[in-house]
C-alpha positions in Angstrom: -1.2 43.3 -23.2 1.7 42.1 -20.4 4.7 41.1 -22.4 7.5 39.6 -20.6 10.8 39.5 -22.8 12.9 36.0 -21.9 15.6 34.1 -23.5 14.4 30.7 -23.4 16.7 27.3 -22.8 15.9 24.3 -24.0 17.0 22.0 -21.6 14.1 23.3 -19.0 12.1 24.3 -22.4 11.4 21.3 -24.7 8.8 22.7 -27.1 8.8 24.5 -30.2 7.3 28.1 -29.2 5.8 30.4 -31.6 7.9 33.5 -32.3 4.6 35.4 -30.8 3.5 35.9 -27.8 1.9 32.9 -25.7 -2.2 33.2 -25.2 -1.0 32.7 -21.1 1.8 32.6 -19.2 1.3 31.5 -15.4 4.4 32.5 -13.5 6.2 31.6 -10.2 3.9 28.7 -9.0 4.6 25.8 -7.4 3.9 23.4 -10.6 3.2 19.6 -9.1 2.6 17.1 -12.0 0.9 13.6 -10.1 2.3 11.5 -12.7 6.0 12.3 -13.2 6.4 13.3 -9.3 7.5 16.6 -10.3 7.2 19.5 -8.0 9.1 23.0 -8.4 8.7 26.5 -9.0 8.3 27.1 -12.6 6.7 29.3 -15.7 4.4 27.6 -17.4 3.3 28.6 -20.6 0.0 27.9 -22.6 -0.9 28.5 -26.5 -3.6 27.0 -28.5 -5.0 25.4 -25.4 -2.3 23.3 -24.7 1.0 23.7 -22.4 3.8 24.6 -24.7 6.8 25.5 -21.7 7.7 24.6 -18.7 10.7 26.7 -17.7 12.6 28.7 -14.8 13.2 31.4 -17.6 10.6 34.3 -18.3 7.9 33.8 -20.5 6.1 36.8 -22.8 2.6 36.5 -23.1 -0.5 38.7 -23.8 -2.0 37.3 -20.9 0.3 36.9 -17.2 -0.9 35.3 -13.9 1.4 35.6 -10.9 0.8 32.5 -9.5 3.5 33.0 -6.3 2.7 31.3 -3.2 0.0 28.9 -5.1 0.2 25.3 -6.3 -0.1 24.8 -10.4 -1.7 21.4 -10.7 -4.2 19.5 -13.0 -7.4 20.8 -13.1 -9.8 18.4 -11.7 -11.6 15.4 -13.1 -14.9 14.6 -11.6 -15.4 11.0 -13.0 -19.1 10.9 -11.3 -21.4 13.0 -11.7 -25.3 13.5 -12.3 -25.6 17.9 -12.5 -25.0 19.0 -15.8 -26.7 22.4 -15.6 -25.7 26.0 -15.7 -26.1 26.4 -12.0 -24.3 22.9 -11.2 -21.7 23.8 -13.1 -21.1 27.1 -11.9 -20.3 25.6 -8.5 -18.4 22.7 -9.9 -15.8 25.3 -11.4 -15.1 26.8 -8.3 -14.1 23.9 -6.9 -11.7 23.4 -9.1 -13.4 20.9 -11.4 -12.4 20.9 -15.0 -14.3 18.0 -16.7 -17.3 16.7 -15.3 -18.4 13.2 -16.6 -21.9 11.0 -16.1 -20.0 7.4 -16.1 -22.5 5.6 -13.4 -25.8 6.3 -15.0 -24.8 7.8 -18.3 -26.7 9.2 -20.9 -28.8 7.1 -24.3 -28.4 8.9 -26.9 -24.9 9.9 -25.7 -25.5 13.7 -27.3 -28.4 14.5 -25.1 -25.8 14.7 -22.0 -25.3 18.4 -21.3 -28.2 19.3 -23.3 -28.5 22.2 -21.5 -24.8 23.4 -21.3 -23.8 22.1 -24.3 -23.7 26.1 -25.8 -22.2 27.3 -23.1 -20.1 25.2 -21.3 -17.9 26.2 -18.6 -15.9 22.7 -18.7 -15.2 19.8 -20.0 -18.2 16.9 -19.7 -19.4 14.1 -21.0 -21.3 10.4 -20.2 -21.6 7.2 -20.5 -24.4 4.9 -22.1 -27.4 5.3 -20.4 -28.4 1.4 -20.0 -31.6 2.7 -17.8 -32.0 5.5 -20.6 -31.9 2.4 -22.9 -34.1 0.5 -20.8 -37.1 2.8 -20.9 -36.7 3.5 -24.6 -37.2 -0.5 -25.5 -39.7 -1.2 -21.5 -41.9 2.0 -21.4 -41.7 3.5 -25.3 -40.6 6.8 -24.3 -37.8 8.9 -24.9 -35.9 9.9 -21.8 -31.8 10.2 -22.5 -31.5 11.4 -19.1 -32.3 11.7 -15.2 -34.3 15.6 -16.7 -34.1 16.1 -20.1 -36.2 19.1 -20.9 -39.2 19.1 -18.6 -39.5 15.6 -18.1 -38.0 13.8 -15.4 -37.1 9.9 -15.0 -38.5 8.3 -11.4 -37.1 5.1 -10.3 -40.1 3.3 -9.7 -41.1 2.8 -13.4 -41.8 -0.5 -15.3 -38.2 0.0 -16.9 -36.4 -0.2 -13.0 -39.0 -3.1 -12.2 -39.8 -5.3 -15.0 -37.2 -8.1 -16.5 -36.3 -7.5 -19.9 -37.9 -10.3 -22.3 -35.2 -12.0 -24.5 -36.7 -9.7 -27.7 -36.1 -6.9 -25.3 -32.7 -8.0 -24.0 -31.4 -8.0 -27.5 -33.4 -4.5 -28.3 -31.6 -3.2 -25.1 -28.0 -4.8 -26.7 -29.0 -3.3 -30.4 -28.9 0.4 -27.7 -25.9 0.0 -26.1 -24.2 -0.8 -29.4 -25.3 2.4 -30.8 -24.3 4.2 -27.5 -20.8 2.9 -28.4 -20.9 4.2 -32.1 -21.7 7.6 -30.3 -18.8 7.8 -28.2 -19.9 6.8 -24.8 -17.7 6.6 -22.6 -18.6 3.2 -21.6 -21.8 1.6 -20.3 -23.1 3.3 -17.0 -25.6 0.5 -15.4 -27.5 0.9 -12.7 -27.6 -2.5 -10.8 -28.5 -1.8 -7.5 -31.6 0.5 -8.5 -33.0 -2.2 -11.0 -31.6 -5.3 -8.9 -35.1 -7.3 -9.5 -35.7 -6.5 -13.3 -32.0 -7.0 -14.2 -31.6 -10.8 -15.3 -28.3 -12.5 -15.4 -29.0 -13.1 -18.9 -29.1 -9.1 -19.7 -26.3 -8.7 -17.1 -23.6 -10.7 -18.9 -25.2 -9.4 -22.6 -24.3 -5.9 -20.9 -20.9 -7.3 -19.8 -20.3 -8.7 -23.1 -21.2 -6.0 -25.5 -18.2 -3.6 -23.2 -16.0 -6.6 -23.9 -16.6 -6.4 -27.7 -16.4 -2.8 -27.9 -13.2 -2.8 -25.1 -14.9 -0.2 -23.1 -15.7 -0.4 -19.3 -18.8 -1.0 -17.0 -19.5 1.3 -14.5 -21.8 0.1 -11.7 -23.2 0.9 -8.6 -23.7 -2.8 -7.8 -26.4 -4.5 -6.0 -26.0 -3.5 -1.9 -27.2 -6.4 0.6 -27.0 -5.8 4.3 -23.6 -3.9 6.0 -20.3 -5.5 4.5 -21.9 -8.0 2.7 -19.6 -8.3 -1.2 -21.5 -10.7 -2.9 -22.7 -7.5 -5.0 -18.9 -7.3 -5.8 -18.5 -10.5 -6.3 -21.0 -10.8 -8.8 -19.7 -7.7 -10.7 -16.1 -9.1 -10.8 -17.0 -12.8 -12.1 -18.4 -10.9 -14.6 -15.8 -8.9 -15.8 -13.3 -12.5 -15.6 -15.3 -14.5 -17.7 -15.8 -11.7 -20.1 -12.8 -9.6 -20.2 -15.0 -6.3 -19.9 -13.0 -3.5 -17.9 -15.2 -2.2 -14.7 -15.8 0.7 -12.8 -17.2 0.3 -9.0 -18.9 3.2 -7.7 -18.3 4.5 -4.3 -17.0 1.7 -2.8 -16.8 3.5 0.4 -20.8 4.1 0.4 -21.2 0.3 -0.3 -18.7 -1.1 1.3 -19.3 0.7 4.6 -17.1 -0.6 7.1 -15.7 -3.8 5.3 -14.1 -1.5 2.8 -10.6 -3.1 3.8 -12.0 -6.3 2.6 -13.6 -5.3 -0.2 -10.1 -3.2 -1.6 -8.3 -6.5 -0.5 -10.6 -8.5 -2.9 -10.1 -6.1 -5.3 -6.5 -6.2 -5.0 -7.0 -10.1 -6.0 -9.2 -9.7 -9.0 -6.7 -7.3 -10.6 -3.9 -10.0 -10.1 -6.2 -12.4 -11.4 -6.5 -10.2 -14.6 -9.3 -8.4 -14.0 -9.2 -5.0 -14.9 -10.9 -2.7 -11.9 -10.8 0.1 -10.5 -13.1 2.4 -8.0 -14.2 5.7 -6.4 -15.0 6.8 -3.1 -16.5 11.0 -2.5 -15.5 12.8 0.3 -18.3 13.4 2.1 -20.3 11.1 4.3 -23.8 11.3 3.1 -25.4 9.6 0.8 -27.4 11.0 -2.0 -29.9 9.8 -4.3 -33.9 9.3 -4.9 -36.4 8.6 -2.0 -37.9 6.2 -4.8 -34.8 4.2 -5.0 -35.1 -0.1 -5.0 -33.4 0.6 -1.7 -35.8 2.6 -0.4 -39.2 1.2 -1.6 -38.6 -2.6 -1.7 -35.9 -3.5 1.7 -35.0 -3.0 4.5 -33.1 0.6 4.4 -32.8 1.4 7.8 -30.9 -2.2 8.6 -28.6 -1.7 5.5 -27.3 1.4 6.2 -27.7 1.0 10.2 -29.9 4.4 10.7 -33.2 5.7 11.1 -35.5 8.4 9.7 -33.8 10.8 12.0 -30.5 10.4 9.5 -32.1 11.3 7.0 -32.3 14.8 5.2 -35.0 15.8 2.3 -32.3 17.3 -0.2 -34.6 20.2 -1.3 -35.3 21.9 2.3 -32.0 20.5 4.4 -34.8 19.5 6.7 -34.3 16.1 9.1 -37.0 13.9 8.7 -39.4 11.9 10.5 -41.3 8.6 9.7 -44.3 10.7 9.1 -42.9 13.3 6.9 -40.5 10.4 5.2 -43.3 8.6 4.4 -45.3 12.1 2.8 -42.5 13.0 0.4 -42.3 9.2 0.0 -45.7 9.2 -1.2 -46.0 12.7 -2.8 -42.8 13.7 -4.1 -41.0 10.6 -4.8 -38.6 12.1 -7.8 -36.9 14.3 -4.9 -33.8 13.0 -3.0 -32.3 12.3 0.2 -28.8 12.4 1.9 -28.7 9.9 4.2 -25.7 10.4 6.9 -24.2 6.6 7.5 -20.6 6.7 6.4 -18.0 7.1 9.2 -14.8 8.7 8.4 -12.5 5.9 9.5 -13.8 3.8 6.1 -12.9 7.0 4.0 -9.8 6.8 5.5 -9.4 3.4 4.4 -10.5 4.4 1.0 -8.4 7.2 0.5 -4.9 5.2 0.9 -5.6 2.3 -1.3 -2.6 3.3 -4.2 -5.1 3.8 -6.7 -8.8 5.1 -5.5 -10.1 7.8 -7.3 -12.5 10.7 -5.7 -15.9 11.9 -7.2 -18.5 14.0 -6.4 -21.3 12.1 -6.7 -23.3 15.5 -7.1 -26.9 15.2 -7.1 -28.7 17.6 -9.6 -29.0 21.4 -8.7 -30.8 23.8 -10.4 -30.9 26.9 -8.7 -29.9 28.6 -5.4 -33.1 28.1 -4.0 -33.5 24.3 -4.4 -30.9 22.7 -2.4 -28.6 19.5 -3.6 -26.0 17.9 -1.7 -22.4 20.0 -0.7 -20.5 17.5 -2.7 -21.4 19.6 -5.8 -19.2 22.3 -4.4 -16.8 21.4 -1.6 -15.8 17.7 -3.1 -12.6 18.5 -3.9 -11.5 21.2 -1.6 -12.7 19.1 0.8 -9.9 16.6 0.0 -7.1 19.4 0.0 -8.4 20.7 3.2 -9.5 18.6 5.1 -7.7 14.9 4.4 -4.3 16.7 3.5 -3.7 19.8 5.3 -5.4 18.9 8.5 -5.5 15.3 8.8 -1.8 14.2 6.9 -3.8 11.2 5.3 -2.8 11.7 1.7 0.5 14.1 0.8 -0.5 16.8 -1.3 0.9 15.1 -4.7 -1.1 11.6 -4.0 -4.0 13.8 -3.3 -4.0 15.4 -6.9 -3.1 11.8 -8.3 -6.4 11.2 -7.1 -8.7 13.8 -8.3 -7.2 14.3 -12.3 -4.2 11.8 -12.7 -5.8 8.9 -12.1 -9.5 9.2 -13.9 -7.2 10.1 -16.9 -5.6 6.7 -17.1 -8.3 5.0 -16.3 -9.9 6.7 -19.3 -7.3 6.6 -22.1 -7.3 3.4 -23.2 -10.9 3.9 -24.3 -11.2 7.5 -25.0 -7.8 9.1 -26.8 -8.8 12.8 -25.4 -7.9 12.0 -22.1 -4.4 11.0 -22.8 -3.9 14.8 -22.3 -5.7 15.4 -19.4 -4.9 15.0 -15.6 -0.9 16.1 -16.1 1.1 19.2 -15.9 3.3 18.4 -18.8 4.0 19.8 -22.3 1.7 19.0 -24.8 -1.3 18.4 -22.1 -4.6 20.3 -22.6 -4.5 23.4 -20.3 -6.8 22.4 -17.9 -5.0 24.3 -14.5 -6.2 24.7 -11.5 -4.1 27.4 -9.4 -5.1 27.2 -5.6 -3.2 28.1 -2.1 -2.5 24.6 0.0 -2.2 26.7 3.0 -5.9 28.0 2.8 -7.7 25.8 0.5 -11.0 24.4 2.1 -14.6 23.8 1.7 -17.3 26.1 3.0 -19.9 24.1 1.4 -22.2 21.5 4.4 -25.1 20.0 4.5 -28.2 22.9 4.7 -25.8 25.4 3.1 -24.4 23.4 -0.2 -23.8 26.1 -2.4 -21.2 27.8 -0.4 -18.2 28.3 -2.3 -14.9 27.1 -1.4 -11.7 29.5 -0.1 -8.8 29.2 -1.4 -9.1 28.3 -5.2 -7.9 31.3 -6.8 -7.3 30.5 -11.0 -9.5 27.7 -12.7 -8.5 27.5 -16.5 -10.2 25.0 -19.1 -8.4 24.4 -22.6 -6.6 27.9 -21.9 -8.8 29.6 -21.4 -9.6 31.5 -17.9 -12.6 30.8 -16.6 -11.9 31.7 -12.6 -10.2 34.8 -11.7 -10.0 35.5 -7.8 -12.8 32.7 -7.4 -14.9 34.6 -9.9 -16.6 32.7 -12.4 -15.5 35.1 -15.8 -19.3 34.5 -17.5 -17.7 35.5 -21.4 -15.8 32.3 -21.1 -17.2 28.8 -22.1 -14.3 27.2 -23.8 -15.5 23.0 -21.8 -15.9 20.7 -24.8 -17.7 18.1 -24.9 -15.3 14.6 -24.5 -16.2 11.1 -25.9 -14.5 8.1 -27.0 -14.3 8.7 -30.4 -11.2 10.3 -32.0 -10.5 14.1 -31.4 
């Protein structure tokens, strides 16, 4: 046990601290908390999961990290995700990651999510309603909560992402999302642009209303038309003005493309309109998801995203295709994914100054080393403190943090109490730290090597507990929980 003796002064201390010893003291970092601006040495110290002191006097502890020379910020919030598995999460923690949530397909039922974590969890996680999940239980009969759920997996080319819903079925589908809500969802994750023929505007605006009742948000990937085009946008942001439902728009950047300017700008106006909006972008270029997708099946992929086969990588193997093997795995393997290399880093530039964009992973599934996923699921972050602060200047290091836990937070809160302590530095707040060095941080992690971990993340700690140690995962310690709307 390291015990530090102090004298503590209440006006840097403004807790009551237990006349023990704190579980953790974390001492001499540079302590930057995105919502109050705050950034100065301190001692910060953690007991019952939670930050009890923040002080310039000595703490004693049973447990002591000298955290000179490192930034102590928020442990990250990945607000989009779709790899809650032992392996994903391993990599997610090393990048600093300290909740991981399912919001843009979600889960139905809610308590499936992290099925296979759920004992053992390294962070935080949780999901949305599942609408497709939904959709397959009322369409097809079957039970499928999620993308995998024990050794069945969901393909996007089923009668539940093709056929419109009857009006029996649309109010079956409503009866769902309603109990998804009783569960604690956090929200309703739809899948628009992947079901863009079998979703009516009758089941749209029952979706859209059922949020509204329930004061929970949408979040969509909505329906992509050619380059630039926002009537997709458009269409998602009527809806939420005529119903008052809160929404969510996924990676704007990756639907946007180069008329993300505009798109922020109409944004902008819907919010002073009333709308309440907000949206993501990820940090790498690529996009990821199923060979099967609407996208990829029904149009014309190659003039939407303004490529060709050659642009394309088969996720599993890294390897660049051709029209010939693109349309094998097409045929043959049509659950596996793609990354698909058509955003330019100008639009992320974009993207990342608008005041309030928030950055996700977007990680694709990952299972073990052998079977590759996309990098996002392990540089995402470090990418951002690396790359687009260090080396490029385009967010300060504060706004950059705002960004990755601060923000997802407040979006969050008014529909799901628990994270009205996360995404801060502040007493009270769950200890969910992230201890790193700005002058090294950076992601290893690329395409045909994803798994590589990043440098320069040195302490990741979830509800107080230690989980990272010298970027080693510490495997006795699974103290994530899982995080819904319902009172905690």
């Amino acid at each position: 046990m390291h015990r530090i003796r102090t004298h503590l002064l209440l006006p840097l201390l403004l807790a009551t601290l237990p006349a023990q010893a704190l579980d953790l003291a974390i001492i001499g970092g540079r302590v930057i908390d995105p919502e109050t601006h705050a950034d100065k040495v301190l001692n910060v110290g953690v007991q019952d999961g939670r930050i009890v002191a923040l002080t310039t006097d000595s703490l004693e502890a049973d447990r002591v990290i000298n955290a000179q020379g490192r930034v102590v910020a928020p442990g990250f919030i990945d607000i989009h995700s779709h790899t809650p598995t032992p392996f994903g999460i391993r990599l997610n923690i090393l990048d600093g990651i300290t909740t991981a949530l399912d919001t843009e397909a979600g889960a139905y039922p809610v308590y499936e999510y992290g099925d296979a974590i759920k004992d053992n969890a390294l962070v935080n996680f949780g999901a949305s309603i599942g609408h497709f999940a939904a959709r397959i239980q009322v369409i097809e009969g079957k039970y499928q909560p999620y993308f995998f759920h024990k050794d069945t997996f969901a393909g996007m080319s089923s009668a539940a992402f093709e056929q419109p819903a009857t009006d029996e079925e649309i109010e079956e589908i409503r009866q769902h999302l309603n109990q998804g809500i009783a569960q604690g969802g956090l929200g309703i994750g739809l899948l628009l642009d992947y079901m863009r023929d079998a979703v009516t505007d009758k089941e749209l605006r029952m979706i859209f209303e059922v949020a509204a009742d329930h004061d929970v948000p949408v979040f969509t990937h909505v329906r992509r038309n050619l380059p630039g085009d926002p009537s997709g946008l458009i269409e998602i942001l009527g809806l939420a003005k005529s119903t008052g439902a809160a929404v969510f728009i996924c990676h704007i950047t990756h639907n946007a493309m180069g008329s993300v300017g505009d798109w922020l700008d109409t944004i902008d106006q819907a919010r002073a309109d009333g709308v309440r909006v907000t949206t993501e972008t990820l940090s790498y270029l690529a996009g990821g998801t199923s060979i099967s997708a609407d996208v990829f099946r029904k149009r014309d992929w190659q003039a939407i995203f303004d490529i060709t086969y050659e642009d394309v990588q088969w996720v599993a193997t890294g390897e660049w295709l051709t029209e010939e093997t693109w349309d094998y795995y097409a045929k043959h393997e049509a659950s596996g994914a793609v990354n698909h290399h058509y955003v330019k880093e100008p639009w992320l530039h974009t993207a990342l100054r608008w005041p309030d964009m928030m950055i996700s992973t977007d990680a694709l599934p990952a299972f073990t080393h052998e079977q590759f996923s996309n990098p996002n699921i392990a540089g995402t972050f470090s990418l951002v403190l690396g790359r687009y602060v260090r080396e490029q200047g385009i967010l300060t290091l504060s706004d950059a943090l705002s960004r990755m836990s601060l923000k997802q937070a407040q979006w969050l809160e008014p529909f799901a109490p628990a994270f009205k302590r996360k995404g801060r530095i502040q007493l009270g707040m769950d200890a969910d730290i992230v201890i790193f060095d700005a002058d090294t941080v950076a992601a290893t992690a690329d395409y045909g090597k994803p798994y590589d971990a990043p440098t320069g993340i040195h302490w990741v700690i979830v509800n107080g507990q230690v989980a990272v140690v010298d970027g080693t995962i510490q495997t006795s310690i699974a103290a994530g929980k899982r995080l819904t709307t319902l009172a905690d």
